[in-house]
N, C-alpha and C positions, 0 to 999 in steps of 0.2 A: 608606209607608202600612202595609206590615207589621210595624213597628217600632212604630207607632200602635197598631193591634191587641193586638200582647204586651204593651206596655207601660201602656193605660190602667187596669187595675186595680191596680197599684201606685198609680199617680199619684192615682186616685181614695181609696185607703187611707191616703196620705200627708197628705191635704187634709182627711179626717176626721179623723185624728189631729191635724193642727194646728187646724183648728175646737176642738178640744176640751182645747187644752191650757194652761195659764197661759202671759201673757207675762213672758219676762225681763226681771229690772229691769236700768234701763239707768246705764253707771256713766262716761259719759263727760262730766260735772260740770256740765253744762248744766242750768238748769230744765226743769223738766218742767209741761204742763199738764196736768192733772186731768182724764180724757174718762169720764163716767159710761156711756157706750154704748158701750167700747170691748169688754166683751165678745158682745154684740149685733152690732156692724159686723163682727167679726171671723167667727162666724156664718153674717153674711147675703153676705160676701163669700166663705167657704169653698162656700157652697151655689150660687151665680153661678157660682163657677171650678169645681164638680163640674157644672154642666148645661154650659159650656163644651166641657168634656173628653169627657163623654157625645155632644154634638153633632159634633166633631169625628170619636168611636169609630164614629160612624154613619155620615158622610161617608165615613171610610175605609174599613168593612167595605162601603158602597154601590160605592164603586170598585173595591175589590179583584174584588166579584162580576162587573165590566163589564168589568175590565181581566186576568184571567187567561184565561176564554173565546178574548178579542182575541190576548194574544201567544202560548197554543195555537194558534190559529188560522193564524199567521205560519210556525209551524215545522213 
């Protein structure tokens, strides 16, 4: 869970960064279809896996609050 906490602002930085970056073309000789929404889906799935990450960052920091008290309490 603590590794959750240090780590979701990276993750979240990385996910902006790729929402916003061109994709590579791809050179492994196969067709390719044409998707006119691909930078839209690309977008609307960066912003989904940032409220993910956020939901997550929450959960953790909710337990961390519940579960440090508990194993003080132990020792």
């Amino acid at each position: 869970m603590q590794f959750i906490i240090n780590n979701t602002d990276d993750e979240i930085k990385r996910t902006y960064e790729k929402m916003s970056s061109v994709g590579s073309p791809n050179y492994e000789g196969m067709p390719r279809t044409h998707n006119p929404n691909a930078g839209e889906e690309r977008i609307l799935n960066g912003i989904a896996e940032i409220d993910i990450l956020k939901e997550r960052y929450r959960q953790a920091v909710e337990y961390m609050e519940w579960f440090k008290p508990a194993s003080e309490s132990i020792i």
